[in-house]
Structures are given as structure tokens and as C-alpha cells.
C-alpha positions, 0 to 999 in steps of 0.5 A: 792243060793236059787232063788227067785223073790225077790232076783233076784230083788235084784241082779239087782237093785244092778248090779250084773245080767243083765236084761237079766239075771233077765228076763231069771231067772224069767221066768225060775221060772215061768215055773218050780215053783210049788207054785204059790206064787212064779210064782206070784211074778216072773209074778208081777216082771217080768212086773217091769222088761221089758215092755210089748213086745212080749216075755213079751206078749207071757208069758203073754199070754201062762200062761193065758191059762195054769196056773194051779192057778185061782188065776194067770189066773184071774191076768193075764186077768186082765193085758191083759184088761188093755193092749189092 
């Protein structure tokens, strides 16, 4: 099966995985995606997924600091503004 945000989306809209299945998948693609399209998508559907927590936060949080895409660092601090 190819994973990919999107599809993973899919499967739990349909039921066929858990929440906490999806959560663990996109985080999973988060942290080992080298293409940042696909760590963007998992970030914008991972925030879909669960509200805003502390393991959604401490994701957040470390992907802010260390993701190597300007173009996620700058998504993800405009996130975290509107969450304070």
C-alpha cells in the first residue's frame, strides 16, 4: 500500500483504520518524509485529525525548530500564534 496523507484520510473516513492509526501513520510520515509536500499534508491532516493537545502540540512544536522546509517552519509558527 503506498501511504500517503491523503489516503490515509481516506481509510478513516471510510473506518477502515482507527484514529489512532491515522495519528501514528501521519506522524510516522512527518518524521521519516523526505519531501516536505508530503510532511505538509500529514501536518495539515494531522491537525484535522486531533485537536490541539500535547502530543499534537509537542509535534507541532519539535517540527517548528527542526524542519528542515522554511516553508513548514513558517506554517507551523503561524499555527502555533493562532494557538496561544
Amino acid at each position: 500500500m503506498d501511504i500517503n496523507p491523503n489516503k490515509i484520510w481516506e481509510e478513516f473516513e471510510n473506518k477502515r483504520i482507527g484514529k489512532l492509526t491515522a495519528v501514528d501513520l501521519l506522524s510516522r510520515l512527518i518524521e521519516n518524509s523526505n519531501k516536505s509536500e508530503i510532511r505538509l499534508e500529514a501536518i495539515t491532516t494531522l491537525v484535522k485529525l486531533i485537536p490541539y493537545d500535547n502530543k499534537l502540540y509537542s509535534i507541532l512544536e519539535n517540527l517548528m525548530v527542526s524542519d528542515e522546509s522554511k516553508n513548514i517552519r513558517v506554517l507551523l509558527q503561524d499555527s502555533y500564534i493562532k494557538i496561544e
